[in-house]
Structure formats: structure tokens, C-alpha cells
N, C-alpha and C positions, 0 to 999 in steps of 0.2 A: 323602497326606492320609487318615487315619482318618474314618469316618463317625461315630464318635462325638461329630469336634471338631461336624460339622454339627448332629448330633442334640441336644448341648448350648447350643446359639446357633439353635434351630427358632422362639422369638421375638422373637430382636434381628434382623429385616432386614438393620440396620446391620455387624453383625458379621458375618451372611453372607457380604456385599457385597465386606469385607474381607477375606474368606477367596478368595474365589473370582478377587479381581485377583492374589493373593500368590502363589495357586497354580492355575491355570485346568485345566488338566491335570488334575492333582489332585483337585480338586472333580469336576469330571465324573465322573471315576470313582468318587468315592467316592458322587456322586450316584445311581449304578448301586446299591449296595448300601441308600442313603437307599429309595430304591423300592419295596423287597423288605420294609423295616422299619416305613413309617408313611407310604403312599402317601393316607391319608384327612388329613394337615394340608394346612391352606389353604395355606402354604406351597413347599408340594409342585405345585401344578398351574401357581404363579408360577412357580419356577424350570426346569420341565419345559419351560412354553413358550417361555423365554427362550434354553434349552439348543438345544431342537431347533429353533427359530424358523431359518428358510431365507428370507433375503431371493428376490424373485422381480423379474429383471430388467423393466425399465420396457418398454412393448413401443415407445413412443418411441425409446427408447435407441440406439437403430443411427441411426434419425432425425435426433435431436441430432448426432448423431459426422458424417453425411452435411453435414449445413448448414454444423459447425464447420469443416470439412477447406474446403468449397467456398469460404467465409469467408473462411480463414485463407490458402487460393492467391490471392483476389480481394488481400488484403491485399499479398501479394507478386508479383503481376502491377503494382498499384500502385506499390508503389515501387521495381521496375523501367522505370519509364516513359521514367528519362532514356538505357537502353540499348535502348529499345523505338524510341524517336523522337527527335527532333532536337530534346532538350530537353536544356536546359545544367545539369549537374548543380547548379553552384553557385548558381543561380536555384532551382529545384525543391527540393531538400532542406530546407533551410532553411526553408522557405515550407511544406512540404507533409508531413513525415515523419508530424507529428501526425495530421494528414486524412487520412494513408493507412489509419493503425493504426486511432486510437481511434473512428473512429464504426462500425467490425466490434464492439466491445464492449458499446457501446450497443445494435447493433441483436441483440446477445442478450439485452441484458436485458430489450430490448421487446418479443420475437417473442410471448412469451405472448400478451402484451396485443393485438397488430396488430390480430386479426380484432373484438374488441370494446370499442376502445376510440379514441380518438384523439390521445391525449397522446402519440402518439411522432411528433407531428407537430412537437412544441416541441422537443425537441432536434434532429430532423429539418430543421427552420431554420436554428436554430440552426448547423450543422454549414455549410449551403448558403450564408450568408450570409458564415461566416468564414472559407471557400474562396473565393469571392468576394473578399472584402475583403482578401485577404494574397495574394492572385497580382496586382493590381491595383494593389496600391502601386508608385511608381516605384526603379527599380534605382539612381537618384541623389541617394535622400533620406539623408537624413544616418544613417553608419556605426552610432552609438550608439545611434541608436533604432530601426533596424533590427533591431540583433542583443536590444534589449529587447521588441521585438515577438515576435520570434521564440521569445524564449525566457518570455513569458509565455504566447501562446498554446496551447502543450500544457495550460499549468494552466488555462486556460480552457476546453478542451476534456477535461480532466478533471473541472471544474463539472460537464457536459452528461454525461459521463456516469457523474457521481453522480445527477444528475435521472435519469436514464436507470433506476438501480440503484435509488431511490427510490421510483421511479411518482406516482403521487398523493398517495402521505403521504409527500414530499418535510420536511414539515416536523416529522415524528413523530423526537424525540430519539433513541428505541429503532434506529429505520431510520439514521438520520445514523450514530451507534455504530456498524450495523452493516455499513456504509459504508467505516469507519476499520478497524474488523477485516478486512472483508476486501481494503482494500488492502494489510494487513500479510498476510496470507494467500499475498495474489498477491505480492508481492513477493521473498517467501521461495520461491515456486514456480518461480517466473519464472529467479531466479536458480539454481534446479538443474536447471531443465533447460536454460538457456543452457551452465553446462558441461558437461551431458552431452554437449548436441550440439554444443559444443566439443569434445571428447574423443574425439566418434565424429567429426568431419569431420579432425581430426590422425590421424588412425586408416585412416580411408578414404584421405586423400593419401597417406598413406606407405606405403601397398598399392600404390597404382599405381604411386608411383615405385621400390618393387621390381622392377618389372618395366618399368622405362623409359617408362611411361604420365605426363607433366606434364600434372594435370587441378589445378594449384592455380589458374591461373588461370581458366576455367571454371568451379571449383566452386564458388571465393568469389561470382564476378557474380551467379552463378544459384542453388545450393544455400544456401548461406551467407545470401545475399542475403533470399531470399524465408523462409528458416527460422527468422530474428531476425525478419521482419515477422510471423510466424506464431505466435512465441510466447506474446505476453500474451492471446492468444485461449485459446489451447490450453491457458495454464495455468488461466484463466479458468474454461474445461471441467472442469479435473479439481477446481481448488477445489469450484466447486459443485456436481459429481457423487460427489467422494468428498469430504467436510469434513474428516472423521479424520484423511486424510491429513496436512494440516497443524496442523490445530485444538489438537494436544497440543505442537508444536515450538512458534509461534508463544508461547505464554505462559510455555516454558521459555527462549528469546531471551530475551526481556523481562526474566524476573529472573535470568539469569547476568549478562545487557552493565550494568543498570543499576548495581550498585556498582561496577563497572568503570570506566564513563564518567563517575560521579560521582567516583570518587579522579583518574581522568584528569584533569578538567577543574577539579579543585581547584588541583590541581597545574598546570594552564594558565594557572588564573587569578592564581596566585603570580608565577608565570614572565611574565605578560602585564603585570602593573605595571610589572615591572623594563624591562621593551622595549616602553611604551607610544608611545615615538619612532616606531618601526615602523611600528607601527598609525595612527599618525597622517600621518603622513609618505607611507608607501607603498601605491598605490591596491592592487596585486597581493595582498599580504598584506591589505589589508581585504575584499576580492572574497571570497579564500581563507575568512575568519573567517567571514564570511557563511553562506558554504557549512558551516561546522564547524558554524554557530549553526542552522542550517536541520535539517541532519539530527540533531542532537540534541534538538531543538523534535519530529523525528518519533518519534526513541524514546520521549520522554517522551507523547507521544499513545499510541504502542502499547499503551506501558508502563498507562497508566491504563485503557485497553479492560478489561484485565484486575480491574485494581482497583475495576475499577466493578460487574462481577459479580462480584464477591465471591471473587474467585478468589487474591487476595494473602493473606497475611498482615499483620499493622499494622507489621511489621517493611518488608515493601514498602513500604509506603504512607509510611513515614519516610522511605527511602532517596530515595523520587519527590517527599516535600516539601523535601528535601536540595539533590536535583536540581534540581528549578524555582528554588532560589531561587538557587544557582549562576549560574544558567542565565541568571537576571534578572539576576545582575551582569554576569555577561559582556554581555549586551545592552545595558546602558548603556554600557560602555566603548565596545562600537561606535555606540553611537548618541551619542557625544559625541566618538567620530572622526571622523564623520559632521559634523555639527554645526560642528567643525574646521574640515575642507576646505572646506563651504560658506562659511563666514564668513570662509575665507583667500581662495577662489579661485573663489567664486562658485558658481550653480545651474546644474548640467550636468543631461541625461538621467539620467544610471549613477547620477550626487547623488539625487536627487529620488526615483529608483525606488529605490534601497537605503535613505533614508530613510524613505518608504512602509512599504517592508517590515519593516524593524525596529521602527517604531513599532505595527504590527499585531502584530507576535510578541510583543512587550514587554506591550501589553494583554492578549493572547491568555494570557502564560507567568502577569502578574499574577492572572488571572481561575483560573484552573487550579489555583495554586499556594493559592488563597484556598480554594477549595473544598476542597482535599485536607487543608488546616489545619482545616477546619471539620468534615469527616471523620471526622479521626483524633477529634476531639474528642468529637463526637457519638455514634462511630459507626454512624452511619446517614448514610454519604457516596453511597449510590448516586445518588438525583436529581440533589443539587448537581454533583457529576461529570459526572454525562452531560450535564448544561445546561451546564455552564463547557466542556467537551470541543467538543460538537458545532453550538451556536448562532451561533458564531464562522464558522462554514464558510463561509456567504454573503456575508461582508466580505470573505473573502480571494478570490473566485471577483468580487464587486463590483471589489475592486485590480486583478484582473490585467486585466478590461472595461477601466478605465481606463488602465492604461500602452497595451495594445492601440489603444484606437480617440484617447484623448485626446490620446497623447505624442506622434505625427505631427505633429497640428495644434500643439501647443503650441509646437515643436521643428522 
């Protein structure tokens, strides 16, 4: 890069800006020669410090890494417990995976706050209480709401720590938002370094057994074991030590999958009139929908993270009002095979909780899907977004309290 393109563009910022990501290299050095020819514009002492600018490690830093590691072994000392002691896996798991992991999460996001403050007292109960209350259930209560218990309390101890991530201004839009980003964040982290450290523990066994060493069954109980309890911490770590890291993937996801899963699901929703028998008929296959309707209810959140800061174009923001409203068909068709079953074969647990559920996505997708229509039209969709996105949070963290503590008794 010539120093003249810079010397021509010394008052567009903008156009600098351009240069400098198109060719970083480049710029620099030609910034060496900019020095030499017109070291007296304002411009000049902006880009010099931005250049030389040397971040300087935190002197916490080794700190944090000490707590996370000590963390993240407590996490897998935990859920080692049923090799540890005369505890039956199949009791323990199911009951506790959650309680192992997530309140290590939590108690990062409060450690700031501990010494002055005492709000980390409310998830801190929280946590005490629901360990409590799910070891204490009997092993004879009925199968279906067992396994609904179980499998709503993660989400409920994912509430706790969203409150956790929150702090105080738990009810500030902007913080909720920033909540959803970065469970998209961790989640995208989470999963690369689950295979990495898939890839190094296939790697490591098949060293040993070069040499006639079988460590696959020790490895898994113990390395394996404790290094999946360790992850969501760990990625946890690097999200919020290094942002960058993920900050540029996560909104390029978002708009590759979206036209994706919106011709996908068009195309599902054609093919799902024709074999609405299925769906009605067969409980597996509605389980299964569910599950498809869930994580596409999550992309289209992610997806909107972005389009809330302004970070889409209006061509997104069509393909995401495309998607919701897809998305609302298909939720009706489940929510009137739903509907079905009940009115064939009466109110079951699995009935009433997937009902629940789809009736919340369904307001949730309508609320969303309204916003983003008033968006494109407006545009000036930020507030409405981030209020149709994130207000909704505390109904669904309300649902899952309910199946948890109500569906026992009810059931």
C-alpha cells in the first residue's frame, strides 16, 4: 500500500478505517512513510497510538486462570462422586449433573461482586434449595415426571445463572441481550473445545496402545470424565477474557444457517402436511419436532442478537421475518398435535409439559416475529427487538419452577 492512498483519505476516518482492515500490513508500513511526510495532522497521533498501542496483561490474570482451573477440578471431583463413593450412578446423574456444573458459572460471575455486595446470596439459595429438593424426591414417583423434572431443572438452573450474569440490573434489556449473546458465544466455544479435547484424548489412547498400555478405560472415568465437567467453565474463561475470539464467528453463523434453515424448514413444512398422521399419531416423532422447534426458536434468537445492533442488513432482517413466521406454522401444527393427543387420550405429564412449552414459543415466536415486521418498516427496530427478544426470559425460567416443583404434586 502506497502512502499516498493514506495521504489522500488524511480526512475521511472512514475510509482510513477501510484501508487499514483491507490491508493491515500494508498500512503500517506505509504509515512509516505517512510519519516522515505530515507527522503535525490530528490524524496522525490517532493512528500512531492505535498502531503502537501494546495491551498490558491484567495483573489479576494468572488469578482468574488459578480460581478457573481450581473450579473447573471441583466441578469434576463432583461428578465423579458416584466412583468416589457408594453412590448409584443412576440416582446421581440424573438428579445432579446440573448442580455439579452450573453453580461454578455462577460463582464466576459473582466473585467480583462477593466482597461488596450480597446478591450472590439469591442464586446461592437458590442452587441450595434445588439440590435439596431433587435428591429428596422418592425413586418411586412416577417415571414421566421424573424425567420432566430432570430435564427441566438444568433450565432452571440456567435462570440462576442468568441472574448470576445479570447482577442487579437483572432487568435491564441491554444486560438480558447480553445474556443471549453470550450463551451463543459459549456455546460455539464450548463446542470446539469439546473436540479438540476429543481429538487430543483419541490421540493420547492410541499412543498407549502403541505400546501395549490400555488406559481407555481409566482415561474415560477420570480424564474424559472430569474434562467434559470442566468445559463450560473454561470456555466461559476464554469468552470473557478474549471476546474477539468468538465475537466475529458467532454473527457470521447466524447469517450463513439462517437462509439455510429457512429453505430447510419450508421444505419440512411442505413435506409435514403430507405426513401429518405421523405427527399426530406418533408420540417419538412429536418429542423429535419439538426438539427441531426448540433449536430453531434458538437460532432465530441468536440470529436477532445481531439484528438488534445493527449489525444485519434489511436483507437479514427479511430472511428472520421469513423464519418466524415459518416457524409459527410449524408451532401450530405441533401445538394442534398436541391438542390431538389430549383430546384422544387424555392429560398425561409429557401432554401438559409439551403443551406448556409450545404455547410459550408460540407467543414468544409471535412477539418477535411482530417486532421485526415493525423494524423492517420503521427502521428503527432496536428497542422493539431487544424488548420482544429478552422480556419473555422470566416466563420461561417461571415454566420450568413450575413442571419442577408443581408436576410431583400434581402427578
Amino acid at each position: 500500500m502506497k502512502k499516498e492512498r493514506i495521504l489522500e483519505h488524511l480526512d475521511a476516518p472512514e475510509e482510513l478505517e477501510r484501508l487499514y482492515r483491507f490491508d493491515r500490513k500494508g498500512f503500517i508500513e506505509a504509515f512509516q512513510d505517512w510519519a516522515e511526510t505530515a507527522p503535525e495532522h490530528p490524524a496522525f497521533a490517532f493512528w500512531k497510538a492505535r498502531i503502537d498501542y501494546k495491551p498490558t496483561p491484567s495483573p489479576v490474570q494468572r488469578e482468574d486462570w488459578f480460581w478457573v482451573i481450581g473450579a473447573a477440578l471441583l466441578s469434576g471431583i463432583v461428578v465423579r462422586i458416584p466412583d468416589m463413593f457408594d453412590v448409584s450412578p443412576e440416582f446421581f446423574y440424573p438428579r445432579n449433573i446440573s448442580i455439579a456444573i452450573m453453580p461454578m458459572l455462577m460463582a464466576y460471575f459473582l466473585r467480583p461482586s462477593f466482597s461488596n455486595s450480597r446478591f450472590w446470596m439469591i442464586p446461592a439459595l437458590g442452587v441450595a434449595l434445588a439440590t435439596l429438593y431433587i435428591n429428596l424426591l422418592p425413586e418411586s414417583m412416577n417415571e414421566d415426571v421424573f424425567f420432566l423434572v430432570c430435564l427441566h431443572l438444568p433450565l432452571f438452573m440456567w435462570s440462576l445463572t442468568g441472574v448470576s450474569f445479570l447482577g442487579k440490573d437483572w432487568k435491564n434489556s441491554k444486560n438480558r441481550l447480553e445474556f443471549l449473546r453470550f450463551n451463543g458465544d459459549l456455546l460455539i466455544m464450548s463446542t470446539l473445545v469439546f473436540q479438540a479435547g476429543g481429538l487430543l484424548s483419541l490421540i493420547t489412547i492410541g499412543l498407549f496402545e502403541l505400546i501395549e498400555f490400555s488406559i481407555a478405560e481409566w482415561y474415560s472415568r477420570n480424564v474424559m470424565v472430569m474434562g467434559a465437567a470442566a468445559i463450560p467453565l473454561l470456555s466461559t474463561h476464554w469468552v470473557r477474557s478474549n471476546p474477539k475470539i468468538v465475537n466475529r464467528l458467532s454473527p457470521l453463523i447466524a447469517r450463513v444457517f439462517s437462509p439455510i434453515v429457512l429453505l430447510t424448514l419450508s421444505i419440512y413444512l411442505v413435506a409435514m402436511i403430507w405426513s401429518a398422521y405421523t405427527l399426530f399419531e406418533d408420540r417419538d416423532a412429536l418429542l423429535l419436532f419439538n426438539m427441531v422447534l426448540i433449536a430453531v426458536l434458538a437460532l432465530i434468537l441468536f440470529s436477532m442478537v445481531e439484528v438488534s445492533q445493527g449489525q444485519s442488513a434489511s436483507l437479514q432482517l427479511k430472511i428472520l421475518i421469513a423464519l418466524s413466521l415459518v416457524t409459527i406454522a410449524i408451532n401450530c401444527l405441533a401445538l394442534s398435535a398436541i391438542v390431538y393427543r389430549i383430546v384422544e387420550w387424555g392429560f398425561t405429564p409429557n401432554r401438559l409439559a409439551v403443551l406448556g412449552g409450545n404455547v410459550l414459543f408460540l407467543i414468544h415466536l409471535i412477539l418477535v416475529a411482530g417486532a421485526l415486521i415493525r423494524g423492517l418498516r420503521s427502521k428503527e427496530q432496536n428497542n422493539g427487538i431487544e424488548s420482544a427478544l429478552v422480556w419473555f426470559l422470566p416466563v420461561y425460567a417461571a415454566w420450568t419452577l413450575v413442571v419442577v416443583v408443581l408436576f410431583p404434586i400434581l402427578f
